[in-house]
N, C-alpha and C positions, 0 to 999 in steps of 0.2 A: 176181946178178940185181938189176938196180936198180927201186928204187919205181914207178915208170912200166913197168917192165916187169909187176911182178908185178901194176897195175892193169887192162893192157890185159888180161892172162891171164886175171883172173876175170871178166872182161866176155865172153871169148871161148870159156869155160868156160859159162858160164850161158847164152849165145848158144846154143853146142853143144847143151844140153839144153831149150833150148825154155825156161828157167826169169826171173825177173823180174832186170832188170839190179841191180847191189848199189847198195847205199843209204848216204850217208854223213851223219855226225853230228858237226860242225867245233864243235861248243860245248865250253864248258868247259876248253878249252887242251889239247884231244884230238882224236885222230882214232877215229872208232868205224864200220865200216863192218861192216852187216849184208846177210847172202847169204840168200835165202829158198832153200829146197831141193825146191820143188815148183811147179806150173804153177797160176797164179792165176787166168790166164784163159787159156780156150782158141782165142778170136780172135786172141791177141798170139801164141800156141804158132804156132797153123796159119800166121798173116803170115810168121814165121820159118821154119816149115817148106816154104813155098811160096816164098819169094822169098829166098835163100841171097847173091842179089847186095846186099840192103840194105847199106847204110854203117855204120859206128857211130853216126853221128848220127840215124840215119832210126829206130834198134833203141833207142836211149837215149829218144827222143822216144814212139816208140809205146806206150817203157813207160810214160814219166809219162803219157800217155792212161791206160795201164789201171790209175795207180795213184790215179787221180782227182786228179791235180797239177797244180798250173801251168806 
């Protein structure tokens, strides 16, 4: 399984459970990606639970909405 694969997987894992897409941390001459394991908000849950057809990019964008990001 190559790095791209196992990226899309946990986008599409956390997707699955309604949960906040993973987070990444490029400083320091590392890579540090954190996966939250629970539902942050429930507007972002139910968009995902209601609308199955989003993109990646529509699911990636709605989260930095609910994660108060740019």
């Amino acid at each position: 399984m190559t790095l791209l694969e196992v990226d899309k997987r946990m986008f599409r894992l956390q997707r699955e459970r309604f949960f906040p897409m993973p987070d990444y941390d490029l400083s320091n001459e590392e890579v540090k990606a954190t996966l939250t394991g629970k539902v942050i908000d429930m507007k972002f849950a139910t968009a995902l639970a209601n609308n199955p057809e989003l993109s990646l990019l529509d699911i990636y964008s709605l989260d930095k909405v609910q994660k108060i990001e740019p």
